[in-house]
C-alpha positions in Angstrom: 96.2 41.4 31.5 96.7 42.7 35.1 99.5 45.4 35.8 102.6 44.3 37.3 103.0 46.4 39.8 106.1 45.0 41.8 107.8 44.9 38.3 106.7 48.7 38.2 108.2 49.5 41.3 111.5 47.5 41.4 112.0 49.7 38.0 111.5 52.4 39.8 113.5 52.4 42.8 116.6 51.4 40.1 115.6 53.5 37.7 114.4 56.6 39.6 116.2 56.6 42.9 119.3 54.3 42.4 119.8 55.8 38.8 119.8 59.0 39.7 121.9 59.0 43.2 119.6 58.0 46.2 122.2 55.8 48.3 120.2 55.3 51.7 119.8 51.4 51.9 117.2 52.0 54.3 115.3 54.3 52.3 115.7 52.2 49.4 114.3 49.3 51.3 111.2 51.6 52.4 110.6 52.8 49.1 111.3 49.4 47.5 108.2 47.8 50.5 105.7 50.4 50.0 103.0 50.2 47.4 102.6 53.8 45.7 99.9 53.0 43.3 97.8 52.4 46.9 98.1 56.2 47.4 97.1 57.5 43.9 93.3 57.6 42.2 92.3 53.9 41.1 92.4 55.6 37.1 95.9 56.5 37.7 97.6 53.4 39.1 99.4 52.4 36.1 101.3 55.9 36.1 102.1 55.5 40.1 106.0 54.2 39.8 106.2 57.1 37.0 108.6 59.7 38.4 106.3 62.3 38.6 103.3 64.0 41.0 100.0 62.8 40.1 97.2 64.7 41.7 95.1 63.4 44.4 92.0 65.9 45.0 91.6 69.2 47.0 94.5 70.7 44.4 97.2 68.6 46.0 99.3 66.6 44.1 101.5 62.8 45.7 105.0 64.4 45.3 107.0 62.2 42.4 109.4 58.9 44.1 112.5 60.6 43.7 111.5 63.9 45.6 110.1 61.7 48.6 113.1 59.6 48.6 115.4 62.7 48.8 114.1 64.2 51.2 113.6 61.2 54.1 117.4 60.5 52.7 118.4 64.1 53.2 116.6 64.3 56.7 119.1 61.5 57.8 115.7 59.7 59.2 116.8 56.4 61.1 115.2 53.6 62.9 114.4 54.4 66.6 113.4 57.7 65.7 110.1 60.0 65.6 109.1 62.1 62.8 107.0 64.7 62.3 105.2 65.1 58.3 103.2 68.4 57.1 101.2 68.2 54.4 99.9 64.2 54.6 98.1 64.2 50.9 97.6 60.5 50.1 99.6 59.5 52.9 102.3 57.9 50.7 105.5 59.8 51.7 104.0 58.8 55.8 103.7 55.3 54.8 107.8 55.5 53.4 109.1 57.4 56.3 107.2 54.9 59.1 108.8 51.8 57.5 112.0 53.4 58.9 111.0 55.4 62.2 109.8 54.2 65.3 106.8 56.5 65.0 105.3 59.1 62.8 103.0 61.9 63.0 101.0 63.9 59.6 99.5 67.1 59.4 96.9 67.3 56.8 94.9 70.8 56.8 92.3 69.4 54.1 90.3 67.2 56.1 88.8 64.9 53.4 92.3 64.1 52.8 93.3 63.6 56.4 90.3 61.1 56.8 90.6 59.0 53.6 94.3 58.9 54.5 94.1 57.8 58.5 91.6 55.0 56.6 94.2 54.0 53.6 97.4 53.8 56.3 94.9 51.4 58.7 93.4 49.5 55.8 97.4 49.2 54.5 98.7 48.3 57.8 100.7 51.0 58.6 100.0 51.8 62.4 102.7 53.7 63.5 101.5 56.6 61.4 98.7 59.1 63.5 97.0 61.5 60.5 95.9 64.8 62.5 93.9 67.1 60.8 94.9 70.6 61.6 96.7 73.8 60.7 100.7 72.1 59.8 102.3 75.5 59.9 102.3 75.3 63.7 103.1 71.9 64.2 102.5 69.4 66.8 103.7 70.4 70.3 101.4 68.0 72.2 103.8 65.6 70.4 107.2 67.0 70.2 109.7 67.0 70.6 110.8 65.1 66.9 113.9 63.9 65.6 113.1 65.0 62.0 110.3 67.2 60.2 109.4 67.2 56.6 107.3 69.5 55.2 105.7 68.7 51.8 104.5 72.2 51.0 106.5 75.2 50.4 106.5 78.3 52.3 108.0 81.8 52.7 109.8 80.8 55.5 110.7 78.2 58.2 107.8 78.4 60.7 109.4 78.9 64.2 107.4 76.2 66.2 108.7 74.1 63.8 112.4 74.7 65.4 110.8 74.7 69.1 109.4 70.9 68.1 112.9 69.9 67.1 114.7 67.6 69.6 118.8 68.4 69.8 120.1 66.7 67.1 116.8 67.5 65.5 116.3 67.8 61.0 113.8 70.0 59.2 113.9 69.5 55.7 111.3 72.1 53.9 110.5 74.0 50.5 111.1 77.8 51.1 110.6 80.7 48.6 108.5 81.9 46.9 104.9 80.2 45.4 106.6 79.7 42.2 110.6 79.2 42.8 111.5 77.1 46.2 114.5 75.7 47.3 114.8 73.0 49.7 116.2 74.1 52.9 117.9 71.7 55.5 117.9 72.9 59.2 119.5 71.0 61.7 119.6 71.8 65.6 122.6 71.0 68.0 123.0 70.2 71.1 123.3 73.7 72.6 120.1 74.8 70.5 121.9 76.5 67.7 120.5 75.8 64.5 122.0 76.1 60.5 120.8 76.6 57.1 121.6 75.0 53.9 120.2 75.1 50.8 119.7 71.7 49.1 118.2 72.2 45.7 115.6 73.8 43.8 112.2 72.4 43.8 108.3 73.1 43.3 105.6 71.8 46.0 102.0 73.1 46.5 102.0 76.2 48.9 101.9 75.8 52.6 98.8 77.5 54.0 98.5 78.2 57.6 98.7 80.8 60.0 102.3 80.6 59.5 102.5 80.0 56.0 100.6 81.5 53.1 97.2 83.1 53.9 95.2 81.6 51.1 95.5 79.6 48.0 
């Protein structure tokens, strides 16, 4: 008997995101369109619309459904808009957020994930999504400025050209703390350049490694 996948994931966004407060119609929708067990091994595909990270190689993990919906809600992402994703992994959370923005851009610093994800987004017909391989801590200023950032890796800090890419108006949704004990972070930028803090919740991603990140593992 083959796996009923659209069942799967309709349970999922009701279950998972609806169920437990994720509001966005439009992320809903995303989330609802895009196929997760597409982004997971082939031997895990009947635990992809489980609410939980699976890993996916090169000691990365494809954050859980909730997580990803949460944060593309948090960022206030919209249609019309350009986005800016460290940390591409499967290229799953990409996939979501380019259902919604005009155009999106993914940092991967593992470059057999960067490659098998620029292929899986092209095979899955998801061409507004460009998969750079490269060192995410410092961004993308060829390509900036962005209306939003999200960073799935957590860090000790907000990396500062990660501020300088936003666009007025501008969200950065991160992980910040330590490697054990994060807490996502919202920064937003106004018109005059200002930017604010808050602290959304507590979480746990894979470390960011970059020059502005963690040095190593």
């Amino acid at each position: 008997m083959s796996w009923d996948f659209e069942k799967a994931r309709r349970r999922m966004v009701e279950r998972d995101l609806i169920g437990r407060g994720i509001g966005n119609e439009t992320v809903l929708a995303a989330m609802g369109k895009v196929a997760r067990h597409d982004f997971v091994p082939e031997d895990m595909q009947t635990s992809a619309y489980e609410d939980a990270p699976l890993p996916i190689g090169e000691g990365q993990t494809i954050s859980q459904p909730y997580v990803v919906a949460y944060m593309i809600e948090a960022s206030g992402l919209a249609p019309g808009e350009r986005a800016l994703e460290i940390g591409t992994g499967s290229g799953y959370a990409a996939a979501v957020m380019c259902e919604i923005a005009d155009e999106v851009y993914t940092v991967e610093r593992h470059k057999p994930l960067a490659d098998a994800a620029r292929a899986r987004l092209q095979r899955l017909g998801h061409e507004n999504v460009h998969v750079v391989h490269g060192d995410g801590t410092l961004g993308l200023p060829e390509k900036a400025p962005f209306d939003v950032i999200i960073a799935s890796a957590g860090g000790p800090d907000v990396p500062p050209a990660w501020k300088e890419q936003l666009r007025p108006g501008g969200r950065l949704i991160m992980p910040v703390g330590t490697r054990m004990d994060q807490r996502l972070v919202r920064v937003m930028l106004d018109e005059h350049g200002n930017t604010s803090e808050e602290n959304l919740c507590a979480v746990r991603f894979v470390a960011l490694v970059g020059s502005a990140g963690w040095r190593n593992e």
